[in-house]
C-alpha positions in Angstrom: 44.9 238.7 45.9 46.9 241.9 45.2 46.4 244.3 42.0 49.3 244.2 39.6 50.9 247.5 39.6 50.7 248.1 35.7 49.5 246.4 32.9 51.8 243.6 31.6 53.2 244.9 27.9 51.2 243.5 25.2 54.0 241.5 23.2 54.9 239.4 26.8 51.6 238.7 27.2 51.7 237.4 23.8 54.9 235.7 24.9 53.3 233.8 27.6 49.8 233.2 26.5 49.1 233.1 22.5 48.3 229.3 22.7 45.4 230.3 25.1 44.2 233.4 23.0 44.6 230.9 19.9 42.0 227.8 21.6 39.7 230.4 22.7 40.1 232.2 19.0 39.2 228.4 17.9 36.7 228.0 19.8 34.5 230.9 18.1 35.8 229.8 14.7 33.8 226.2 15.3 31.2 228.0 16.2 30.9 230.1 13.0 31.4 227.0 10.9 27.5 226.3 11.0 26.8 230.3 9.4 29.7 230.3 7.0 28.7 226.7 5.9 25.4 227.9 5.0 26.6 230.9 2.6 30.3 230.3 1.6 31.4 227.5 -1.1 32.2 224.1 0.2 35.8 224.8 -0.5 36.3 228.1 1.3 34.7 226.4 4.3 37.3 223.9 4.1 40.4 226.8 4.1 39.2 228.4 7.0 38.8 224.3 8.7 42.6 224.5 8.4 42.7 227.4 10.6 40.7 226.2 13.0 42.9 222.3 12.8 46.4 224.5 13.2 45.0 225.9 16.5 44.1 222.5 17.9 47.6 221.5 16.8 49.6 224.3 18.7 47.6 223.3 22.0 49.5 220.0 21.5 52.5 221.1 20.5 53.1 224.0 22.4 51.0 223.9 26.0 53.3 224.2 28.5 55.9 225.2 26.3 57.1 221.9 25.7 57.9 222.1 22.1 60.7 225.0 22.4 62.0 223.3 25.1 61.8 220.0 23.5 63.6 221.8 20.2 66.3 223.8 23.0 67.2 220.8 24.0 66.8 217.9 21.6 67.7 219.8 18.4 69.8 222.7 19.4 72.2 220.9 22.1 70.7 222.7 25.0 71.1 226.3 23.8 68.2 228.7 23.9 68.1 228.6 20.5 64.3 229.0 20.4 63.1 232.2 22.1 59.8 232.6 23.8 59.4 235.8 21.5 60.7 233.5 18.4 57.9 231.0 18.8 55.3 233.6 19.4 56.1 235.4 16.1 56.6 232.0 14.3 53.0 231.2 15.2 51.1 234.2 15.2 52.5 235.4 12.4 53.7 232.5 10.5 50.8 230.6 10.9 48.1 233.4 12.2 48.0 236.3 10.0 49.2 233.5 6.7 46.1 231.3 7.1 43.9 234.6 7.5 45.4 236.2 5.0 45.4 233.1 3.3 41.7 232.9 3.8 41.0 236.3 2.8 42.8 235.6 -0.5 40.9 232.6 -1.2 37.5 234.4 -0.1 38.3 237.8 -2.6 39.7 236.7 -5.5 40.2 232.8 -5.9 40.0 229.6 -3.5 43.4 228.4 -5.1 45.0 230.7 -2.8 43.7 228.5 0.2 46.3 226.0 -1.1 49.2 228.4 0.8 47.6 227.4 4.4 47.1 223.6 2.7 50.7 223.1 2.0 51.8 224.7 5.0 50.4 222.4 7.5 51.0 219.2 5.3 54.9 220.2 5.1 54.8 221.0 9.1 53.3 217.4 9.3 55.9 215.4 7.3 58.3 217.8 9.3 56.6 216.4 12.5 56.9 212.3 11.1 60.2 213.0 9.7 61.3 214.3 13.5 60.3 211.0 15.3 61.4 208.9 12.6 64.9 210.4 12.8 65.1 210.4 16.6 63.2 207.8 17.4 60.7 209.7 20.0 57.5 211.5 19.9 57.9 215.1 19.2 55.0 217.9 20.6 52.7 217.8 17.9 52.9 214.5 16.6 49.4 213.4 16.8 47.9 216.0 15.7 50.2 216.3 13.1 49.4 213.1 11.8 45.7 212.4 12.5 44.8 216.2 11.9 47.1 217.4 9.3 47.1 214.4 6.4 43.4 213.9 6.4 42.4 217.2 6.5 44.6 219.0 4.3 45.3 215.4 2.1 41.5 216.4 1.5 41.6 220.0 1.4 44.0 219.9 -1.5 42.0 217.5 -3.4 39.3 220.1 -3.5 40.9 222.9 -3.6 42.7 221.0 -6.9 39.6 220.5 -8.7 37.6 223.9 -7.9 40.5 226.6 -7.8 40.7 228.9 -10.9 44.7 229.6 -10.7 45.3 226.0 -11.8 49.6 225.6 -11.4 50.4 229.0 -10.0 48.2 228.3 -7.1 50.4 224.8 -6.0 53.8 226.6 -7.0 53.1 229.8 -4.9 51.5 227.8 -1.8 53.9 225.1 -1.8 57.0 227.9 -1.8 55.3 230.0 0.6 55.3 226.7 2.7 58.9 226.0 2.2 60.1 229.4 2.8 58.3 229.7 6.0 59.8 226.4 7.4 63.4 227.0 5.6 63.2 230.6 7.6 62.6 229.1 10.8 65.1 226.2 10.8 67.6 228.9 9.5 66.9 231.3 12.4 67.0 229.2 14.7 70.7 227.6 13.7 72.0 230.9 13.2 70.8 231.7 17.2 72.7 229.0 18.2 75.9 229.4 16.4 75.7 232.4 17.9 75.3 231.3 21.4 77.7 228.5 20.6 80.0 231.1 19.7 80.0 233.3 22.8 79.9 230.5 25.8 
């Protein structure tokens, strides 16, 4: 086996390999459950839980890169609509640094701010339903989507309803929060392909 010559750039690795760095990053995260469950409120536990259920979810939807291409050429009429770089940023920082900072939010000031990773993964899983239901064909994610997603985050945000101290505000800023991440994405990724539709 020969040495590579130089070190591949760190946002192409990203590019080829954040589902991997994201299962082994879940894998620690179960394993802390058992300390933080022991010190942090039952409900703060459950924010970081959604964390941990969004990285078992992009395993399914993403391994093998299945979910771009099923999105190039399903949704966006065989243009490369959706970038390898795109869907890196869309998960490491849509869904990454949100939830943690999400998380960080929730554990610093007030758990109601959990409810922005809580209504970000139910919205991606009625995006998910609403997918197969409209084409009629399972979609990279599904399952998760629906046997992860509803029961875990149906239940997160009873909890989070009862115990948060922001009352409203924290529904009406995690529920936009969730809409404008999804809006951004389907808008990004339509404006790639009108472009591309443009120039071929």
């Amino acid at each position: 086996m020969s040495i590579p010559e130089k070190t591949p750039a760190p946002l192409k690795w990203l590019d080829d390999n954040w589902p991997f760095a994201g299962a082994v990053t879940m894998i620690f995260l179960l394993g802390m459950l058992p300390l933080v469950a022991g010190v942090w409120s039952f409900a703060l536990v459950l924010v970081l839980l959604q964390l941990i259920v969004y990285l078992a979810h992009q395993l399914e939807e993403h391994l093998g890169d299945r979910f771009r291409r099923f999105v190039n050429e399903n949704v966006a009429g065989g243009y490369e609509a959706l970038t390898p770089r795109a869907t890196m940023w869309i998960n490491v920082g849509g869904v990454w640094i949100v939830y943690f900072a999400a998380l960080l939010m929730a554990g610093l000031f007030d758990v109601g701010w959990g409810l922005i990773a809580v209504y970000t993964m139910l919205l991606n899983a009625l995006a998910h339903i609403a997918a197969t239901l409209a084409m009629h064909r399972y979609n990279p994610g599904l399952w998760t989507a629906i046997f992860l997603f509803l029961p875990v985050g149906g239940f997160t945000w009873i909890i989070l309803s009862e115990s948060n101290g922001l009352g409203m505000l924290a529904h009406v800023v995690g529920l936009a929060v969730a809409l404008a991440i999804h809006i951004g994405i389907v808008l990004s990724v339509k404006h790639r392909q009108q472009l591309l539709m443009q120039t071929a």
